[in-house]
Steps between C-alpha positions, in 0.01 A plus 500: 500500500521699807683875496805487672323719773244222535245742489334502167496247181647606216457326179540634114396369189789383254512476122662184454593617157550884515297773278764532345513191344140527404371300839144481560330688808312177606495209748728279306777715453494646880611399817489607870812622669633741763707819344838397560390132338323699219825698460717160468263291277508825279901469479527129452666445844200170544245353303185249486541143359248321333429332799469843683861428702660803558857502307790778649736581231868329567569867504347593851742315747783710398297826584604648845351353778308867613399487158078487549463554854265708640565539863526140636296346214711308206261557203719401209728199667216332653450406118774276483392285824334204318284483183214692632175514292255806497187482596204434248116583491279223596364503148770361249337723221672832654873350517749705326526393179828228416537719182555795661748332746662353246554807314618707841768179554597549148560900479501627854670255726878524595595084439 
């Protein structure tokens, strides 16, 4: 994902299932996203189906409508246009693991 500025990429690496809740520091339990999306993954507000769909929590429509913009860029309602899927390594070996989605659906997401 581009930086709002266009300028630079910025991507982190997310524990699908937090330290905290003993989550591995490894390729199956990690995924690729900007801050902000980092930030909301973290706090439940979307997650990653089995079939690697994104899924926005029925929660996120009734935020305000400046909620997640950065300058003219819509970072956390352009989740809600359409079942978007994220994008995968070319080698099916490296996909986040379904476990570890399942277990972020089951104790992180906002239903």
């Amino acid at each position: 994902m581009n930086s709002p500025d266009s300028l630079c990429w910025e991507v982190e690496a997310a524990h699908i299932v937090p330290h905290g809740s003993f989550g591995r520091d490894d390729l199956f339990n990690g995924i690729g996203l900007c801050r902000f999306h980092h930030w909301a993954f973290d706090v439940g507000w979307f997650a990653v189906l089995d079939n690697y769909k994104i899924c926005v929590s029925s929660k996120l429509p009734r935020l305000p409508s400046d909620f997640g913009r950065m300058g003219d860029h819509e970072v956390i309602h352009t989740l809600t246009k359409g079942r978007r899927a994220i994008r995968l390594p070319g080698n099916r070996e490296l996909y986040p693991h379904i476990n570890a989605l399942r277990w972020h659906r089951q104790f992180v997401f906002c239903q």
